[in-house]
VOGU-3710 file (C-alpha; in Angstrom, 3 decimals, decimal comma):
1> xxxxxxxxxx> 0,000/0,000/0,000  1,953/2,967/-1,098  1,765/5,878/0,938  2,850/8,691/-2,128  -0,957/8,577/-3,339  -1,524/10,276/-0,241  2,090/12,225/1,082  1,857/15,589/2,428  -2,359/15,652/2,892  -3,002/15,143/6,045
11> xxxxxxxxxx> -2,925/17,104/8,900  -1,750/16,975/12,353  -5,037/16,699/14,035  -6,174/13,791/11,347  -2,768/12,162/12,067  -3,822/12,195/15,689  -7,476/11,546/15,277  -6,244/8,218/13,359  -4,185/6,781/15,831  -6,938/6,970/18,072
21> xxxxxxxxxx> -8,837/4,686/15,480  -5,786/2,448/15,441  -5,203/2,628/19,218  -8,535/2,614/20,837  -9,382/-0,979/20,080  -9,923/-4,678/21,787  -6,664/-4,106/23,668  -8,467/-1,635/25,971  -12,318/-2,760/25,180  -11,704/-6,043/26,561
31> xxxxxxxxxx> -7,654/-6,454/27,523  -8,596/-4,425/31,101  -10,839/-7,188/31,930  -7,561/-9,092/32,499  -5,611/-5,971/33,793  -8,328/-5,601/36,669  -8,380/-9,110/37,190  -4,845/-9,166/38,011  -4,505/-5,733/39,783  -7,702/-5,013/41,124
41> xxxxxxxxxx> -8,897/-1,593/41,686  -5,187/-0,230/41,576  -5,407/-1,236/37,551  -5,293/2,812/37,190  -1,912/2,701/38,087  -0,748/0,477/35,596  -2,306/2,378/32,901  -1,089/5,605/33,728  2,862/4,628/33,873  1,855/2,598/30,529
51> xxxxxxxxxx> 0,663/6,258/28,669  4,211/7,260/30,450  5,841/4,766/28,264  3,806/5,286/25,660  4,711/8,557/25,411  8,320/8,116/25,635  8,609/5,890/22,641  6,419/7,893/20,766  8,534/10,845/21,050  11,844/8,891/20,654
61> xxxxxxxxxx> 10,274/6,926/17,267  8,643/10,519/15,759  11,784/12,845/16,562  13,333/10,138/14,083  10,601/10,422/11,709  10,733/14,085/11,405  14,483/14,529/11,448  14,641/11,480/8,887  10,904/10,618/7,108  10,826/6,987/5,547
71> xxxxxxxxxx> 8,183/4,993/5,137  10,028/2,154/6,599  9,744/4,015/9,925  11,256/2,477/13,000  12,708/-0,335/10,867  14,939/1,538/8,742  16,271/3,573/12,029  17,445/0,269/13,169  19,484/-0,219/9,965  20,707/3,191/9,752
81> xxxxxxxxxx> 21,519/2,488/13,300  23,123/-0,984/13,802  23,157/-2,507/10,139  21,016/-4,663/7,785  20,721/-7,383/10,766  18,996/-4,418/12,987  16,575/-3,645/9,834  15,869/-7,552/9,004  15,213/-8,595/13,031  13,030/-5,471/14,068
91> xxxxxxxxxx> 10,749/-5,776/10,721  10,571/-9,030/11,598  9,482/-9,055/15,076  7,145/-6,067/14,291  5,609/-7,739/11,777  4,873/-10,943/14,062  3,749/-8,689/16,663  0,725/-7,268/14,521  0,025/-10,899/13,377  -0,758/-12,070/16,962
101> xxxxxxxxxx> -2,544/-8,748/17,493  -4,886/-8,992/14,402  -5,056/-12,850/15,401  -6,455/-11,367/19,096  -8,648/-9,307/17,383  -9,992/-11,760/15,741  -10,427/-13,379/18,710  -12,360/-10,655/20,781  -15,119/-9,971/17,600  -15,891/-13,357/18,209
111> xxxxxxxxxx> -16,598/-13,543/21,461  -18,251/-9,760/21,308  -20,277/-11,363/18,560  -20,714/-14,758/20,786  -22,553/-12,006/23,209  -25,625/-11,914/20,872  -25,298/-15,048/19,425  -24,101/-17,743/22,099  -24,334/-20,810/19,807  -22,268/-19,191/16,666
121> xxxxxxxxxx> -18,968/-20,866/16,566  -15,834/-18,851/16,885  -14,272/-19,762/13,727  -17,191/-18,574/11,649  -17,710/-15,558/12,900  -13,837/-14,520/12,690  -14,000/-15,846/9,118  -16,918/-13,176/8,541  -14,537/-10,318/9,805  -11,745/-11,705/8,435
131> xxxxxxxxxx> -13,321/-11,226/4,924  -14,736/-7,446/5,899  -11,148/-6,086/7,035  -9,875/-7,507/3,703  -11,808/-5,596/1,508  -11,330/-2,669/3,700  -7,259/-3,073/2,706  -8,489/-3,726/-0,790  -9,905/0,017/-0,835  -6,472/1,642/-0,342
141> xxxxxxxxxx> -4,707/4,046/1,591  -7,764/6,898/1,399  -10,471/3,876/1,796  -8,204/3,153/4,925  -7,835/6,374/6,330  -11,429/7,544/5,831  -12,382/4,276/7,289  -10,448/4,724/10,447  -11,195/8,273/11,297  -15,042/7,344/11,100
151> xxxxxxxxxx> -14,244/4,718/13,639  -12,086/6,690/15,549  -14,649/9,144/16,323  -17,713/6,174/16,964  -15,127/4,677/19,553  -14,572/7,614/21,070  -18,324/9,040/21,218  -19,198/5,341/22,738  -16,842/5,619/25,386  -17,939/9,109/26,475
161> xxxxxxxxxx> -21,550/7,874/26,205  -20,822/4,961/28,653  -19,245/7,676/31,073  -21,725/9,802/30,647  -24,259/6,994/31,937  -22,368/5,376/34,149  -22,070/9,622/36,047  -26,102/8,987/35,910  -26,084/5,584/37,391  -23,696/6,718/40,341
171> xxxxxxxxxx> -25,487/9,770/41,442  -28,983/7,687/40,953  -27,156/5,274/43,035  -25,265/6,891/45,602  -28,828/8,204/46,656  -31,123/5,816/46,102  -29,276/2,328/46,137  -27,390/0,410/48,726  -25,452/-1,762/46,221  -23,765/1,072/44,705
181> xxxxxxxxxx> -22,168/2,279/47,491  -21,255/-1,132/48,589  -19,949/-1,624/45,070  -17,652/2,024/45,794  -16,230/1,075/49,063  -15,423/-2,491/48,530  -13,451/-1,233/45,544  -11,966/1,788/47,519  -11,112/-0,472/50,609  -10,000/-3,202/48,487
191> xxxxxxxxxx> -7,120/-0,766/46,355  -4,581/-2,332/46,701  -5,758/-5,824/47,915  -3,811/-7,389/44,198  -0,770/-5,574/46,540  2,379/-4,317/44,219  2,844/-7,655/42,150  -0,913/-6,928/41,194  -0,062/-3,812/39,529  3,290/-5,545/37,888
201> xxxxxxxxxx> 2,011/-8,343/36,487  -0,887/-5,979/34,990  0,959/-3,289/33,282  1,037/-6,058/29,910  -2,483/-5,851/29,397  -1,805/-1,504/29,903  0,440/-1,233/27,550  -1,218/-3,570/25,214  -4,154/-1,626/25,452  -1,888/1,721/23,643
211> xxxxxxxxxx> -0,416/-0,368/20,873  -0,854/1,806/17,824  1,705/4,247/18,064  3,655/2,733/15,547  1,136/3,291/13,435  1,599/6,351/13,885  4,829/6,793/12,865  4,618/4,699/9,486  2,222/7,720/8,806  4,529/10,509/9,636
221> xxxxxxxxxx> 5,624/10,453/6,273  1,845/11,072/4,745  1,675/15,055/7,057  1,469/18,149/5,376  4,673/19,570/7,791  6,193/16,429/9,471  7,478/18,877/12,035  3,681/18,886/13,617  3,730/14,715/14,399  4,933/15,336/18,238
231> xxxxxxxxxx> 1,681/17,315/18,558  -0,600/14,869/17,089  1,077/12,119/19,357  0,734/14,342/22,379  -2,941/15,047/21,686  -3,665/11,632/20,851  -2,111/9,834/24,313  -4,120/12,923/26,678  -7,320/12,015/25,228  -6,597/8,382/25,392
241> xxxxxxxxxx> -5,579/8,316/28,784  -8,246/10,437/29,895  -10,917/8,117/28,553  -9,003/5,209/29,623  -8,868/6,246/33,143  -12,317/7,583/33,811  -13,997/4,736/31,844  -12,058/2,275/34,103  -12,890/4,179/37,440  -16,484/4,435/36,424
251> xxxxxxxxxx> -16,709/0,987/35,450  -15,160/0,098/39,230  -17,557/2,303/40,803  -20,678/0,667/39,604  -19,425/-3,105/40,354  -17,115/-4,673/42,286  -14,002/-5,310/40,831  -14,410/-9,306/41,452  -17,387/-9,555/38,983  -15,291/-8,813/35,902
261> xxxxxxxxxx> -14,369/-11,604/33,579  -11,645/-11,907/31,321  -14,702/-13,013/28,865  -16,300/-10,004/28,740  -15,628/-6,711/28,810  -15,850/-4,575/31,882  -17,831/-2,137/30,091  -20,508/-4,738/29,418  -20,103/-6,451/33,434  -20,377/-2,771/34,694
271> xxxxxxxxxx> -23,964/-2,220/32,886  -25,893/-5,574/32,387  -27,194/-5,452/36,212  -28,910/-2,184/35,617  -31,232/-3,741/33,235  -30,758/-0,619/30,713  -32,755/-1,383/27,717  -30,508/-1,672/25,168  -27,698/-0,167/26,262  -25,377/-3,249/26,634
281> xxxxxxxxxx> -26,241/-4,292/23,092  -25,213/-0,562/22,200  -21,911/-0,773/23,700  -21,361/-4,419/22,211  -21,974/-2,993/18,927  -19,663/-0,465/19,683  -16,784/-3,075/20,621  -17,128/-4,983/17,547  -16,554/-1,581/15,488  -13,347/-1,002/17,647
291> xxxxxxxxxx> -12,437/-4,410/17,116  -12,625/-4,575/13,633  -11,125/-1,275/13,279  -7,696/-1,899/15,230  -7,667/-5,106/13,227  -7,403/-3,419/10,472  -4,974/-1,150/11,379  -2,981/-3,728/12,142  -3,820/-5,433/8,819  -2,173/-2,402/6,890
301> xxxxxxxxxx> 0,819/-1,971/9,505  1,114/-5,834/8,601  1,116/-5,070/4,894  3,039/-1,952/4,882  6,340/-3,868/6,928  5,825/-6,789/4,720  6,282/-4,386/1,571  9,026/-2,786/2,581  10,676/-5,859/3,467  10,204/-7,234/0,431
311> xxxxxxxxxx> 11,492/-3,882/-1,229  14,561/-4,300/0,971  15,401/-7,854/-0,071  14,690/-9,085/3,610  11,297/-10,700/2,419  10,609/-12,812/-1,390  10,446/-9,824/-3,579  7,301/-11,013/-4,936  5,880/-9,853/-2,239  6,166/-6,600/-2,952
321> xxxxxxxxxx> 5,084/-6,901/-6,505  2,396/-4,118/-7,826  -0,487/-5,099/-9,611  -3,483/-3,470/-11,111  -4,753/-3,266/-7,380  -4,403/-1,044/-4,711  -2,324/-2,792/-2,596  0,538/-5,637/-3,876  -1,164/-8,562/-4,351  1,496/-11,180/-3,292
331> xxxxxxxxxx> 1,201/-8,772/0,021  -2,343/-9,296/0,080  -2,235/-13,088/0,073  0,772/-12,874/3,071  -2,057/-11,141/4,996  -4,829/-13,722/4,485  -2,818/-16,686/4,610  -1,732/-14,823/8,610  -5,587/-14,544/9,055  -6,224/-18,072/7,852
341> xxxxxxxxxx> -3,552/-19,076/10,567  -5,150/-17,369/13,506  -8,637/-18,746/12,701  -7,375/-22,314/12,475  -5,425/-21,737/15,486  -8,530/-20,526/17,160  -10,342/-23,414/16,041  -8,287/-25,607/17,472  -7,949/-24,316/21,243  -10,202/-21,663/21,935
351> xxxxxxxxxx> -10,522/-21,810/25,503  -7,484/-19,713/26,501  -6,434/-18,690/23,040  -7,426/-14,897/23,664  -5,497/-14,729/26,764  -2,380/-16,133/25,130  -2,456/-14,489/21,779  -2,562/-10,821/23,690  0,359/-11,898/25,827  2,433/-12,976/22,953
361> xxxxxxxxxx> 1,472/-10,072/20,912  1,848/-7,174/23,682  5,275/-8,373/24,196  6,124/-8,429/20,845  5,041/-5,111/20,492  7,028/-3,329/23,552  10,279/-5,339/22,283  9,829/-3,410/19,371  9,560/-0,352/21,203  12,416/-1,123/23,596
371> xxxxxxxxxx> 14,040/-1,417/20,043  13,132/1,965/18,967  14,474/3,576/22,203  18,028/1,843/21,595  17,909/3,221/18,042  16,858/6,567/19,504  19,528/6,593/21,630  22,190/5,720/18,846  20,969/7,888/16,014  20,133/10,942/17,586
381> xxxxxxxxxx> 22,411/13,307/19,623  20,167/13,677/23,577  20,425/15,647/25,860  21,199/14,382/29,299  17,308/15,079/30,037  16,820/13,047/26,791  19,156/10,424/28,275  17,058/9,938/31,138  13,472/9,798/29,655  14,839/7,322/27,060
391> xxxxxxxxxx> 16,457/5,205/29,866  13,086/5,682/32,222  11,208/4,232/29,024  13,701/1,471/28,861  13,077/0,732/32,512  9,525/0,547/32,273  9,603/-1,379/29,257  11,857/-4,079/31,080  9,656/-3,866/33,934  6,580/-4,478/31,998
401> xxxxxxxxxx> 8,170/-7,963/30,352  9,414/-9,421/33,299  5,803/-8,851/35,061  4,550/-11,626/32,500  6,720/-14,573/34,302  4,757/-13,891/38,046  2,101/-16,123/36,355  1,229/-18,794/34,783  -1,138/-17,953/31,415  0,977/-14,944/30,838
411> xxxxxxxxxx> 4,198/-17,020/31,189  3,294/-19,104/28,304  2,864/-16,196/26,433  6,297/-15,057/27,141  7,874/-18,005/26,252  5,638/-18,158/22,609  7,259/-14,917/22,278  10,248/-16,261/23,257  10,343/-18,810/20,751  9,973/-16,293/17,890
421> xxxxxxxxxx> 12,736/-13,871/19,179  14,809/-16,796/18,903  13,785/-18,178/15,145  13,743/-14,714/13,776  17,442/-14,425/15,465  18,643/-18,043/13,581  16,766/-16,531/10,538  19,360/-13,054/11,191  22,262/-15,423/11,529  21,425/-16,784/8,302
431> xxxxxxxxxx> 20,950/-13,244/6,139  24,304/-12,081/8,219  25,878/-15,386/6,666  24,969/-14,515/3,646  25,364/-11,046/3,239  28,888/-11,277/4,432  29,449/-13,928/1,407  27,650/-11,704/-0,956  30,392/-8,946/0,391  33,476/-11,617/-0,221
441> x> 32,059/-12,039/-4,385
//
């Protein structure tokens, strides 16, 4: 999907308003049933040190963009950094990354759609979405940035409507029923009850839940003045955060926080005792659309590494044949056969398979981020304030991964992860091998 159809169009508040659409997705819709199930009530924490993080990368990854725009983003930093190797491994383990997180994706519209449907198997209705985000790719870069910013703005509007009603519910309640209070001071008393491993072990499922960013910076390149992508990421994280953190605390104040289920989100949990007609089939419908549309975002972010890859020799270069489509078609298929994979997989073992793709995928994600803070730190002359932020991001990041071995589900999820660190590193060995004979002719 070539971005020059579009370079130099958009603006930085569209730039922001579609990484929201990228961003706001199942990661956060129904990934903070499992942060609050680890942490408790203290989940805010872990959220609000993961938009710290978030932030830090985010400026490290678009201070490169701007001082150096290429579509090959982050990946090409690397290279310019460290070498081919660098440029091979982190495309590699980005593009992995997004294929567990579309495969999670897929995952969560099923069971959002399971919610109206109980007896519709999984793997048919992932196929169904499967199909819809393909065409959505088949529509091009405009189809895909049109697309997102309407969905951007529905996610957003739905989780301001569900604040907005649960403020209703609490002042109705705080008067006029017992439960809600109970609901509010079990939470408050019970804060920190998950104690400080709570909070560790759920800052995954917080960081997860702002995967996008890199999005972001693949996009740099399409801004009318590059210069203005720091704002747009700025903008973008406040409003996320802010929704994040009063949807969350609104969603603890009308439960308590042991009636969540990793099954469903919290959202949903918070407002099906309150019997409000139609209102938890609004905000299902609502979760799908996220869904969908951070599945295709990552559908795209898939296709656009895979292309460049290809481009750069460290992929078939079929792949990044052009065709009378939109998009390269030998790209195209590398996407659907990924899709194909995840809906077999889910087929297969469904019973913990959401839970274990999001692990695998959020880690994949931050050790692509850790990535682009090393790079950072190599290309670009810092500041000793620089230094620190970039190390405090580092910190986190390290933090955040060895949180995943304290138990067990998320432990197998690091060591899936594990697994592909190490094939893409025999696969480096390889390329290294054979670059440096390539060097010798």
């Amino acid at each position: 999907m070539a971005s020059k159809t579009s370079k130099g169009r958009m603006s930085w508040w569209q730039l922001s308003l579609l990484g929201v659409g990228c961003t706001l997705g199942t990661g956060f819709f129904l990934g903070t049933s499992m942060a609050i199930e680890k942490s408790g009530p203290a989940v805010l924490i872990p959220f609000l040190v993961a938009a710290i993080g978030t932030y830090l990368v985010y400026e490290a990854l678009v201070k490169m963009s701007v001082d150096n725009p290429d579509k090959g983003s982050f990946r090409t930093y690397a290279k310019q950094a460290f070498g081919k190797w660098a440029g091979f491994s982190n495309g590699w383990v980005y593009l992995i990354s997004e294929m567990l997180i579309m495969g999670s994706q897929l995952m969560a519209l099923g069971i959002f759609t399971q919610f109206w449907f109980p007896s519709l198997p999984l793997w048919i209705a992932t196929s169904i979405y499967a199909v819809l985000g393909l065409f959505v790719i088949l529509t091009g870069m405009k189809g895909f940035e049109n697309f997102q910013n309407i969905f951007g703005v529905l996610k957003t509007a739905a989780i301001v409507v569900f604040i907005v009603v649960a403020v209703m519910l609490v002042i109705k309640g705080f008067n006029s029923e017992p439960r809600q209070l109970d609901a509010f001071m079990e939470n408050y008393q019970s804060f920190f009850s998950e104690g400080v491993k709570g909070i560790w072990l759920g800052l995954l499922y917080a960081f997860y839940a702002f995967g996008g960013i890199e999005v972001m910076g693949l996009l740099v390149i399409d801004l009318k003045d590059p210069k203005q992508a720091p704002k747009a990421g700025k903008v973008m994280i406040v409003v996320l955060t802010t929704i994040y953190v009063m949807a969350i605390a609104f969603a603890l104040t009308l439960v308590p926080w042991g009636a969540f289920h990793v099954d469903e989100s919290p959202f949903i949990t918070a407002l099906e005792n309150y019997h409000i007609p139609y209102v938890t089939d609004i905000i299902n419908g609502i979760l799908i659309i996220a869904g969908f549309s951070t599945m295709v975002a990552s559908l795209y972010a898939v296709l656009t590494i895979i292309t460049t890859l290809a481009e750069d020799q460290d992929a078939p270069a079929c792949l990044a044949k052009k065709g009378r489509m939109n998009v390269p078609f030998p790209a195209f298929l590398f996407i659907t056969g990924g899709l194909l994979f995840a809906i077999v997989i889910g087929f297969l073992i469904p019973e913990k398979i959401f839970e274990y793709f999001i692990t695998a995928a959020g880690l994949m994600l931050i050790y692509n981020w850790l990535f682009i803070l090393v790079t950072y730190a190599k290309l670009m002359d810092l500041t000793t304030v620089q230094h620190m932020k970039n190390g405090i991001g580092m910190v986190l990041i390290v933090v955040t991964v060895s949180g995943t071995l304290g138990e067990k589900t998320s432990r197998l999820g690091f060591f899936v992860s594990l697994l592909f660190i190490v094939i893409i590193g025999i696969a480096t060995m390889f390329k290294m091998k054979k670059w440096r004979n390539h060097q010798r002719t």
